[in-house]
N, C-alpha and C positions, 0 to 999 in steps of 0.2 A: 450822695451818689447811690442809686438804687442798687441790691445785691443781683448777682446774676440768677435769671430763672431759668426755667427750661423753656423758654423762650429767642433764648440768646441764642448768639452762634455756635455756642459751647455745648449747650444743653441740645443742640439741634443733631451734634456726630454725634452721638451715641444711638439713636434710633437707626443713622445709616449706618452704621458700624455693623450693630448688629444683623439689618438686613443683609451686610455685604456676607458675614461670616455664616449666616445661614444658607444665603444663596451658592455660597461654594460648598459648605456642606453636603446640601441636598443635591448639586451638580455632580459633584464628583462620585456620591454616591452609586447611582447607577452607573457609571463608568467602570468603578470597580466591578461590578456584581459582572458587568461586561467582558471583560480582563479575566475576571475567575472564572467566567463559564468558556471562556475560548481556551483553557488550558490545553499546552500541549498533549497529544494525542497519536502517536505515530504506530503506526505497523508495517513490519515489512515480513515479504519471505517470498518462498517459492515454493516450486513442490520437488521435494527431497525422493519419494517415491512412488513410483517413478520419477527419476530425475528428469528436472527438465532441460529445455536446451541451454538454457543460460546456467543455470546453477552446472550442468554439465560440463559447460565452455570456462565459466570460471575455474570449476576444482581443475579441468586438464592445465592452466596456466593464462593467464590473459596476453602477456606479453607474446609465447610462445605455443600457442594450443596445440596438442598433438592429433588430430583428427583432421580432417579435409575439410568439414561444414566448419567445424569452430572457426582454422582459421581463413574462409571463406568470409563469416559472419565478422570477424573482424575488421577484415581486410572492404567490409559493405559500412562499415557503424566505427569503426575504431573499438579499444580495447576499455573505453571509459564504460561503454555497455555490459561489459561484463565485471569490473570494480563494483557497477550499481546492479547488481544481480538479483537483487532482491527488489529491485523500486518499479518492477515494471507496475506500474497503476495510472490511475484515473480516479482524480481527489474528488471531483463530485459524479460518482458513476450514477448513483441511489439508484440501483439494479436496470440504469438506462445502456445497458453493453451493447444490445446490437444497435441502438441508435445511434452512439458513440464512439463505435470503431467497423471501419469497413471492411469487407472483404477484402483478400490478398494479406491485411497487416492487424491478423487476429493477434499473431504471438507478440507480437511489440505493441498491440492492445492501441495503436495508432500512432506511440510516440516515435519520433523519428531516430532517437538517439537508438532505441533497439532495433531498426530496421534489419540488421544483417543477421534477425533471428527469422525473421519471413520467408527468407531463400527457400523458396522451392527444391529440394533436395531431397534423395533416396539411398545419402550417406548419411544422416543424422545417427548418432550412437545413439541405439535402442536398447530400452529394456527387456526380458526375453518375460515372456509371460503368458497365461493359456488362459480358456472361458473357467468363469466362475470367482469363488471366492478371491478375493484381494485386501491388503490389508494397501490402505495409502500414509504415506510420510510426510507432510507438509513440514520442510523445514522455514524455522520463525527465527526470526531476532528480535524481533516486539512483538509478545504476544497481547489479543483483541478479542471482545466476543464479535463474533458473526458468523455467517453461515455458506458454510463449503459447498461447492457442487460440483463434478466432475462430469464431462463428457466423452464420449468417441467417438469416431468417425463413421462413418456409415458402409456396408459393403460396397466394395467397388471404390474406394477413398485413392487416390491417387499424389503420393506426396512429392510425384514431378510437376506436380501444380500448383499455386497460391493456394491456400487455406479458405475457404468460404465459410459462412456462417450456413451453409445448404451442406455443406461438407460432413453438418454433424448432426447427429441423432438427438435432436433438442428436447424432443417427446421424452426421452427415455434416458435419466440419467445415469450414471452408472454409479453414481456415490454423492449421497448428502448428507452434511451433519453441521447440527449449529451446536454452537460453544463447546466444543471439544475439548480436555485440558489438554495442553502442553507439557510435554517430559523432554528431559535432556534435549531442548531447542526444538524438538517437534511437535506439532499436533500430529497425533494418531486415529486415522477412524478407518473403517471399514466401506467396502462394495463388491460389486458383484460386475465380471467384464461378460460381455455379450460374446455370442458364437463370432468368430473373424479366425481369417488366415495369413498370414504376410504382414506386411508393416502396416501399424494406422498410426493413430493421434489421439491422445487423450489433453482434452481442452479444460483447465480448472480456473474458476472461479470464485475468490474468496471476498464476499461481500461484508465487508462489516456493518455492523449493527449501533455501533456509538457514533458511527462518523458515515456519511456519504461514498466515501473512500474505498475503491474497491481494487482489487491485486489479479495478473491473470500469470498464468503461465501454460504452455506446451511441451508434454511427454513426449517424445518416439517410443512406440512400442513395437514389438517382433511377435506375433503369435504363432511361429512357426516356420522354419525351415531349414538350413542344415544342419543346426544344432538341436538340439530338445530344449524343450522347453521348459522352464527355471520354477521354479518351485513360487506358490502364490506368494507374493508378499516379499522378492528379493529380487536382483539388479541383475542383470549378466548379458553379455553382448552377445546379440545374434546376427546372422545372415540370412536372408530370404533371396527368392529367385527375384525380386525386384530393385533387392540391394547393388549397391556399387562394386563394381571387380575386386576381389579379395586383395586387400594391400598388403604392401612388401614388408611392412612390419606390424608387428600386434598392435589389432586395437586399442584404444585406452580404456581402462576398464571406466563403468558408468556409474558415478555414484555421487551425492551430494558433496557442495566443500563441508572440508572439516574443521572445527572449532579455529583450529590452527591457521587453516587458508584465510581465516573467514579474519580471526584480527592480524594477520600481513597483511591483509589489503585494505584494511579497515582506514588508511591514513592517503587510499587513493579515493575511496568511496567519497561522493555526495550525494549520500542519503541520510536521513537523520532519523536515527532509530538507537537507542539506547545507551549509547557512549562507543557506536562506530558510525563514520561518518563525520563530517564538520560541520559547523554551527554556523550554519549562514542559513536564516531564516526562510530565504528564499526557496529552498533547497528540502524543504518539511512536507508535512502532509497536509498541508491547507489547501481544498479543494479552489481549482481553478474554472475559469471560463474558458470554452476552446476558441479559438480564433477566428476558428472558419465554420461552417456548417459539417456536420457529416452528415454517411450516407445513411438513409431512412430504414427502419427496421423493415428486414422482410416480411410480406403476410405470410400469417398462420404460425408463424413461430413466438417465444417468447423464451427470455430466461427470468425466471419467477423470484429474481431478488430483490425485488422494490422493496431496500429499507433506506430510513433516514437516521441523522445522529446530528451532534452536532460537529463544525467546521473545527481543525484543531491549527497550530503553530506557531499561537503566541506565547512565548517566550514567560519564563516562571519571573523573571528580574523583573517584565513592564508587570507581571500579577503584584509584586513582595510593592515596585513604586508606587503603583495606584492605591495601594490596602495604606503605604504608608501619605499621600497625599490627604485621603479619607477624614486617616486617625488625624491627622494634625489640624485638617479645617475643622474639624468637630472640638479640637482642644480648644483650638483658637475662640471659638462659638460660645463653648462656655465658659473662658477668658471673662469673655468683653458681658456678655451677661450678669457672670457673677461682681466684676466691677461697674454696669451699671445700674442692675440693684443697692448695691454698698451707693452709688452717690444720690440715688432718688432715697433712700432711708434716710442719709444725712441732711440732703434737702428739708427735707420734712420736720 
């Protein structure tokens, strides 16, 4: 009886052996590299100063707001919009704002679940604040590079009306700054507010720059009226002659939540941003598709944040499986190699 060659059926798996264990290899391979470059990536915030309306509506209470707009906006959205105070965005903006949100529903940036921050309202708690220098407070939970820009409203702004994207001074911002650092939960940068009198709106936009992802929020500001007006760069509630009738008990003061508010509510939020928030992946900053068309950017304007990044909110465990699928088809790979080297030697 003839010995077995590598002709035989024997001698015949180990050629497919090893094809199979390369082609997993080399499969999985890029799979991985896939998995690590989608690593999670989140950011969240708001702007701390001037606060805005949500971060304002949160620190007064979610359940029980003490102002009239908060709980207004509540009572329009429910109190889950102010839990998520930080999440108002738009995962794939890459600087497409006005095409991406219409007029009327700037401050909720289109999403429905912030609707009850678009109210139309000339009771919003204001910042008190005069022309010229300003320091801004962008309060963060995850801090990102990208690049700030702030806007105001235009004379003649009128905040018993929806919001327009004509409503603001697009030409002329009042505050830009890319990658700013972060101190105790803020970014800090500076600008400069334009000549105004009575209430307007300051409209911020924080575009990031590693990801498509972009965050918006809406100030009330006072630049005058029967109070004086507040030292550049701090919070204080004013009245103007456009304001609402003076209520029966003291406004609440106007200031971002604090560290404190911010993890009590952290087991209501679904936002995922640094260890508040819950872990349902759905719930991340992975940029989405919108469902419906929105409305077309207006001629002659533009907001000049056209950046890109990559997409973030896959999960570090599918990163740690796929590195460890990789490592094992590669062991396995050179398993079966190095055992079928040893039996073509012996053959021989």
């Amino acid at each position: 009886m003839p010995f077995a060659t590598p002709s035989t059926p024997r001698g015949r798996r180990l050629p497919r052996l090893r094809a199979a264990a390369t082609a997993a290899a080399l499969g999985l391979a890029p799979l991985t590299l896939s998995v690590l470059a989608a690593a999670p990536a989140s950011a969240h915030g708001s702007m701390g100063d001037p606060v805005s309306r949500v971060a304002q509506c949160f620190a007064e209470g979610p359940e029980s707001p003490e102002s009239a707009a908060c709980r207004a906006a509540v009572a329009a959205g429910g109190t889950q919009a102010l839990y998520d105070w930080n999440g108002i965005r738009i995962g794939d903006a890459g600087g497409r704002h006005q095409e991406l949100i219409p007029d009327g529903k700037l401050c909720s940036a289109g999403n429905d679940e912030f609707k009850g921050l678009d109210l139309a309202r000339a009771d919003w708690p204001a910042t008190g604040v005069h022309s010229g220098a300003y320091t801004f407070k962008y309060r963060v939970t995850a801090p990102h590079k990208g690049t700030f820009e702030v806007y105001a409203t235009k004379p003649g702004y009128d905040p018993a009306k929806p919001l327009a994207w004509s409503d603001l001074d697009l030409a002329r911002p009042v505050a830009k700054s890319t990658d700013p650092v972060a101190t105790d939960g803020f970014y800090t940068f500076s600008g400069t507010l334009p000549d105004r009198t009575g209430r307007h709106l300051l409209y911020a936009v924080w575009q990031r720059s590693d990801s498509p992802e972009a965050f918006y929020s809406c100030s009330d500001v006072d630049f005058g009226g029967t109070t004086a007006a507040a030292p550049a760069g701090t919070a204080k509630v004013t009245k103007s002659a456009k304001s609402a009738p003076a209520p029966t008990t003291p406004a609440p003061t106007v200031s971002a939540p604090s560290e404190r508010q911010i993890a009590a509510g952290a087991g209501r939020s679904t936002v995922e941003h640094h260890g508040h928030g819950d872990n349902d992946p759905s719930t991340s900053a992975k940029p989405v598709t919108p469902a419906t068309p929105n409305a077309p950017q207006p001629e002659g304007t533009s907001v000049p944040l056209a950046e890109t990044g990559t997409p973030a909110g896959t999960s570090y465990a599918a990163i740690g499986g796929a590195a460890a699928l990789a490592l094992g088809s590669a062991a396995l790979f050179l398993s079966v190699r190095q055992r079928a080297t040893g039996r073509d030697r012996a053959a021989r």
